[in-house]
N, CA, C and O of each residue as an XYZ file, in Angstrom:
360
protein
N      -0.908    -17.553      2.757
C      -0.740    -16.564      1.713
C       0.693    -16.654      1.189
O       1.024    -17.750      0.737
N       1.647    -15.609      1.182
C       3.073    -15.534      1.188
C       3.363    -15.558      2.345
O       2.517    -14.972      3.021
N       4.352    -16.056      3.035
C       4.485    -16.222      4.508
C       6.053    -15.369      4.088
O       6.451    -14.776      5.091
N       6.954    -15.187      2.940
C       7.940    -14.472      3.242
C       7.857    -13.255      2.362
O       8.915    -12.699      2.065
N       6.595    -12.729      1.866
C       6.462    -11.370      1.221
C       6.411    -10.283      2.684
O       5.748    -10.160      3.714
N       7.428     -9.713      2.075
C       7.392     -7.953      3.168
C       6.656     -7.020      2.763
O       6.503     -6.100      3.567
N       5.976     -6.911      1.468
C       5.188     -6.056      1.201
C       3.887     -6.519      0.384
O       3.994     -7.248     -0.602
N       2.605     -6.034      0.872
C       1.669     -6.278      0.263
C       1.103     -4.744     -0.267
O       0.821     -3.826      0.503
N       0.992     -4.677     -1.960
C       0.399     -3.929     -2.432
C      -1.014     -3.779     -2.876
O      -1.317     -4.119     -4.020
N      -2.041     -3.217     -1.925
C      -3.342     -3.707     -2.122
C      -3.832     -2.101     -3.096
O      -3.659     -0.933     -2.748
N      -4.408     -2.591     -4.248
C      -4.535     -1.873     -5.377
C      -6.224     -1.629     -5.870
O      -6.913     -2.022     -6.812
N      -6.522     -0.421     -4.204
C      -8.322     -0.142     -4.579
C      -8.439     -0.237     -3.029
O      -7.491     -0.759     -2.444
N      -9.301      0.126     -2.436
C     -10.120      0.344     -1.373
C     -10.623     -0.928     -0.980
O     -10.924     -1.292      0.157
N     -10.698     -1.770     -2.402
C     -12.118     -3.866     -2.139
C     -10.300     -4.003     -1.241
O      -9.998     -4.090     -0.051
N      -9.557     -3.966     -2.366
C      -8.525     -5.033     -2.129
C      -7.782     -4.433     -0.466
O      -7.324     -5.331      0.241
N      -7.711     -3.251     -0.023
C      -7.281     -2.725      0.957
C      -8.133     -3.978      2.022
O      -7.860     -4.998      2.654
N      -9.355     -3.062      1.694
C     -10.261     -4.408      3.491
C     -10.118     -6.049      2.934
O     -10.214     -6.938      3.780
N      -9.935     -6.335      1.799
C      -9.437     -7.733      1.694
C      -8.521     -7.648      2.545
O      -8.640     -7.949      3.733
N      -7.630     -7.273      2.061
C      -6.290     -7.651      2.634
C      -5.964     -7.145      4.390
O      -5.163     -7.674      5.160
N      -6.581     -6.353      4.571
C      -6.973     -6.304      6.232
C      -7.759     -7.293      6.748
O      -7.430     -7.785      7.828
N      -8.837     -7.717      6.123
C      -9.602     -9.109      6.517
C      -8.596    -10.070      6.734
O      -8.599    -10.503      7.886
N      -7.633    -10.595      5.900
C      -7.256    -11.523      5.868
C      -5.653    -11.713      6.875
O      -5.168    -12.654      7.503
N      -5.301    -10.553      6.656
C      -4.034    -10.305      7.621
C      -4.180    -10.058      8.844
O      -3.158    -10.101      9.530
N      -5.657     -9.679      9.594
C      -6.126     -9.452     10.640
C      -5.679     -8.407     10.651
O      -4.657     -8.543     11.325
N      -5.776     -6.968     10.221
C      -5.594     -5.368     10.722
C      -6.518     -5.270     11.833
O      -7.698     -5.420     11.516
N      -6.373     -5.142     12.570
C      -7.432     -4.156     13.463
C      -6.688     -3.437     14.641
O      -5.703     -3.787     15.291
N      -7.571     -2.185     14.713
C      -8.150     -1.876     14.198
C      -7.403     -1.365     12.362
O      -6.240     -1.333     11.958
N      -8.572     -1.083     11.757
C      -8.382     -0.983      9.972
C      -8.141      1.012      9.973
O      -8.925      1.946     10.140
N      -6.797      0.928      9.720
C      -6.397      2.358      9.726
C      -7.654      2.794      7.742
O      -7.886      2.049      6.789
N      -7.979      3.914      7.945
C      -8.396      4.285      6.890
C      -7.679      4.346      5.397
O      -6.477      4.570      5.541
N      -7.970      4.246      4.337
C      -7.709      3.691      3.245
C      -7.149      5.338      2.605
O      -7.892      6.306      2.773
N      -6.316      5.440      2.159
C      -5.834      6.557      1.033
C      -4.662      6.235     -0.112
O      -3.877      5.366      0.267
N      -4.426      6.715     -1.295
C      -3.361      6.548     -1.518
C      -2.317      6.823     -1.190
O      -2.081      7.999     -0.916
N      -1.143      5.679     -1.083
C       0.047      6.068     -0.048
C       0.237      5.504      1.211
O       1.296      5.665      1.818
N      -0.638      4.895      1.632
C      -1.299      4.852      3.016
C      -0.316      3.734      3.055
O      -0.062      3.025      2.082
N       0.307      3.597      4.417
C       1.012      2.250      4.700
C       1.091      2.231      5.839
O       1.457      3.152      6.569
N       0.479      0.300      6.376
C       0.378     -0.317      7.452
C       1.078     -1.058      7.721
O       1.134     -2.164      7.182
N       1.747     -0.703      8.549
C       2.476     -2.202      9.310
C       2.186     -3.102      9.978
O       1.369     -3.170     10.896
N       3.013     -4.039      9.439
C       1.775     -5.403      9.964
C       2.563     -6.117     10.853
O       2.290     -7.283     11.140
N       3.504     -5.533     11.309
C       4.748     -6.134     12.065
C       5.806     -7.172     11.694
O       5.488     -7.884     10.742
N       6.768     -7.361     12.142
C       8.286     -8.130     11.504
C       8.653     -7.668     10.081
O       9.026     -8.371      9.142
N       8.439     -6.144     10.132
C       9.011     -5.695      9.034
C       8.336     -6.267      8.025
O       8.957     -6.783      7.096
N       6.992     -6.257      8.063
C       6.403     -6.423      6.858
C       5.417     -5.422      6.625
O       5.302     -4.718      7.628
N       4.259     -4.901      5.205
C       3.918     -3.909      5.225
C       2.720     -3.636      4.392
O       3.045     -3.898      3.233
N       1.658     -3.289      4.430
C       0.443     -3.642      3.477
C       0.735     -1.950      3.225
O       1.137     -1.111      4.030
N       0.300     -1.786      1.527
C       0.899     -0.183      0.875
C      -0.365     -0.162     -0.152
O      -0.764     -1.057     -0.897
N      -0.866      1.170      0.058
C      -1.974      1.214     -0.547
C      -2.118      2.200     -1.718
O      -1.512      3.271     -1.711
N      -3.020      1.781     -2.841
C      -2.628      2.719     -4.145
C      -4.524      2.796     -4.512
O      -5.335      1.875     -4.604
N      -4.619      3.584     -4.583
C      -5.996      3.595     -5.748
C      -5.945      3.296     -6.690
O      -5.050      3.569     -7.489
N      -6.976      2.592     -6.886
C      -7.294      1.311     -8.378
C      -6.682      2.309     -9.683
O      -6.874      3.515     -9.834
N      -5.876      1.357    -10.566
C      -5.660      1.820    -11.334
C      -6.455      1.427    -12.874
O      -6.140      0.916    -13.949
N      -7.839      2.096    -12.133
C      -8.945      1.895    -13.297
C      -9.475      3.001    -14.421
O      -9.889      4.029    -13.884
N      -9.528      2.997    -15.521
C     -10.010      4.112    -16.159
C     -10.323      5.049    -15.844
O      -9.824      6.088    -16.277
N     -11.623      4.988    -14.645
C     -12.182      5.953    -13.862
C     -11.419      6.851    -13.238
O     -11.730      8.040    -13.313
N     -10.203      6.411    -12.459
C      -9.431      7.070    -11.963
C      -7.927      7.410    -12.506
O      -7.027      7.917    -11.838
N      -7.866      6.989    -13.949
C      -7.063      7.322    -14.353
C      -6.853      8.461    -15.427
O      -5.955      9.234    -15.764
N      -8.531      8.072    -15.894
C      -9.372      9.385    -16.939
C      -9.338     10.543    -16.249
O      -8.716     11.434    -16.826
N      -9.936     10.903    -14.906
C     -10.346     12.105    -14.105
C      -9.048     12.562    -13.812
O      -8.779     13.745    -14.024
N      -8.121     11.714    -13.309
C      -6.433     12.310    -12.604
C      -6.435     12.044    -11.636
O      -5.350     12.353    -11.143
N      -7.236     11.478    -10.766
C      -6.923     11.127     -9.214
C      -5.792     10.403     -9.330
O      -4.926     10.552     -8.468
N      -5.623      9.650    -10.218
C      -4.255      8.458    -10.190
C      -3.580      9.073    -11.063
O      -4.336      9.858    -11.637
N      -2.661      9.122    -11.421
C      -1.518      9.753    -12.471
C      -0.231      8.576    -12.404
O       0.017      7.681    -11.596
N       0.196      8.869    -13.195
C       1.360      7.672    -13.817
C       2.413      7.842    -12.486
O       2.773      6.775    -11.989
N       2.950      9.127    -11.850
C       3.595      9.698    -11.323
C       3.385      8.792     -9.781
O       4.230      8.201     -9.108
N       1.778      8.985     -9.549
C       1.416      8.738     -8.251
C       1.784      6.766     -8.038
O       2.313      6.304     -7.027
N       1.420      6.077     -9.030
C       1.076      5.059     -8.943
C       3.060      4.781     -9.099
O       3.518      3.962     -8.303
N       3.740      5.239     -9.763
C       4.955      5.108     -9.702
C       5.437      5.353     -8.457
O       6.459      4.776     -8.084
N       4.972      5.973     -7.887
C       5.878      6.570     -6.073
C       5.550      5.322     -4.946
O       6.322      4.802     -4.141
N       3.993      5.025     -5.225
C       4.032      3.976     -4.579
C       4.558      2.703     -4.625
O       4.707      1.932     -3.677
N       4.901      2.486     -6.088
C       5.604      1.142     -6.595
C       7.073      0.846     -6.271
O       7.769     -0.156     -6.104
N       7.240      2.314     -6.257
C       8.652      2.558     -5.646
C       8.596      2.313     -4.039
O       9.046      1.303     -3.498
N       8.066      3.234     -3.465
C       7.806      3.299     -2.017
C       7.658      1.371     -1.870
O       8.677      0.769     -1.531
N       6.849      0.866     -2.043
C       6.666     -0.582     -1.320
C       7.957     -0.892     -1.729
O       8.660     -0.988     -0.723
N       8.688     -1.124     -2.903
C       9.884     -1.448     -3.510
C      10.409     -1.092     -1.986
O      10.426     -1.908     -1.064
N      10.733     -0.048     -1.921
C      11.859      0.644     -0.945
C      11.728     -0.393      0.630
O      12.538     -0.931      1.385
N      10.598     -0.302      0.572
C       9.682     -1.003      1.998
C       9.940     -2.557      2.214
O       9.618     -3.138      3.250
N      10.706     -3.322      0.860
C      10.753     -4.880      0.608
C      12.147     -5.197      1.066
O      12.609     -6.257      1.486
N      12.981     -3.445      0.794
C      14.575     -4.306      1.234
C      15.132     -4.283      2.339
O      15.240     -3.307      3.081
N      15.593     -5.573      2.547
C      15.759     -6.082      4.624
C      16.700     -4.146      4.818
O      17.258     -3.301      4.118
N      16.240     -4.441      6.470
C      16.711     -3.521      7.222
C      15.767     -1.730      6.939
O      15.878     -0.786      7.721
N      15.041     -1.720      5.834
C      13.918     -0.331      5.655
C      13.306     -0.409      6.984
O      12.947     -1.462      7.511
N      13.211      0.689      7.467
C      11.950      1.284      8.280
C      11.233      1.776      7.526
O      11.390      1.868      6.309
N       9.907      2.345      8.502
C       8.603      3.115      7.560
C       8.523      4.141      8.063
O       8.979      4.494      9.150
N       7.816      4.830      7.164
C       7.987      6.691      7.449
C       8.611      6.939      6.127
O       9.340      6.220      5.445
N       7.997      8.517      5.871
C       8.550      8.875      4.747
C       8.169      8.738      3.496
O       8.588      9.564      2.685
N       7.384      7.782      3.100
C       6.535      7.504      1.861
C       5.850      8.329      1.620
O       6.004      9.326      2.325
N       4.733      8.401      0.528
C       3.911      9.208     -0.351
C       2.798      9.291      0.649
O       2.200      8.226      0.491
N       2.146     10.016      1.658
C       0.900      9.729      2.061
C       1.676      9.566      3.906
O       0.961      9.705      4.899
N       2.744      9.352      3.971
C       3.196      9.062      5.257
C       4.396     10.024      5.773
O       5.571      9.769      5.509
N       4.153     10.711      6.236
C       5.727     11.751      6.655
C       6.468     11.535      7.606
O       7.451     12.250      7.798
């Protein structure tokens, strides 16, 4: 895959268990927005709900939300971050 990406932003619930399939999560912590897994050596799979009409028409996703997380993984990419503290993680 990327062997030196620290953050993977999986964008939808398909792409969440993709990306647990493929990174080997297990067990597969449950899917929310915000949600962030560590995948160890400071690297980090960060999860957002699809930013599809559907969920952008109704409000589950808002410009706001999908910005915190973009930020949050941002925050999560530069050497020396711990986790904790993100949108979805206290």
């Amino acid at each position: 895959m990327f062997p030196d990406a620290r953050v993977v932003l999986a964008l939808g619930g398909f792409a969440y268990e993709a990306c647990c399939r493929v990174l080997g999560v297990r067990p597969r912590p449950a899917f929310g927005h915000g949600a962030e897994v560590p995948l160890g050596e400071g690297r980090w799979l960060v999860c957002s709900y699809h930013p599809s009409q559907q969920n952008t028409f109704t409000g589950r996703l808002t410009e706001q939300m999908l910005d915190g997380v973009i930020c949050r993984a941002w925050q999560l990419s530069l050497p020396g971050t711990r986790g904790g503290g993100g949108p979805g993680n206290p």
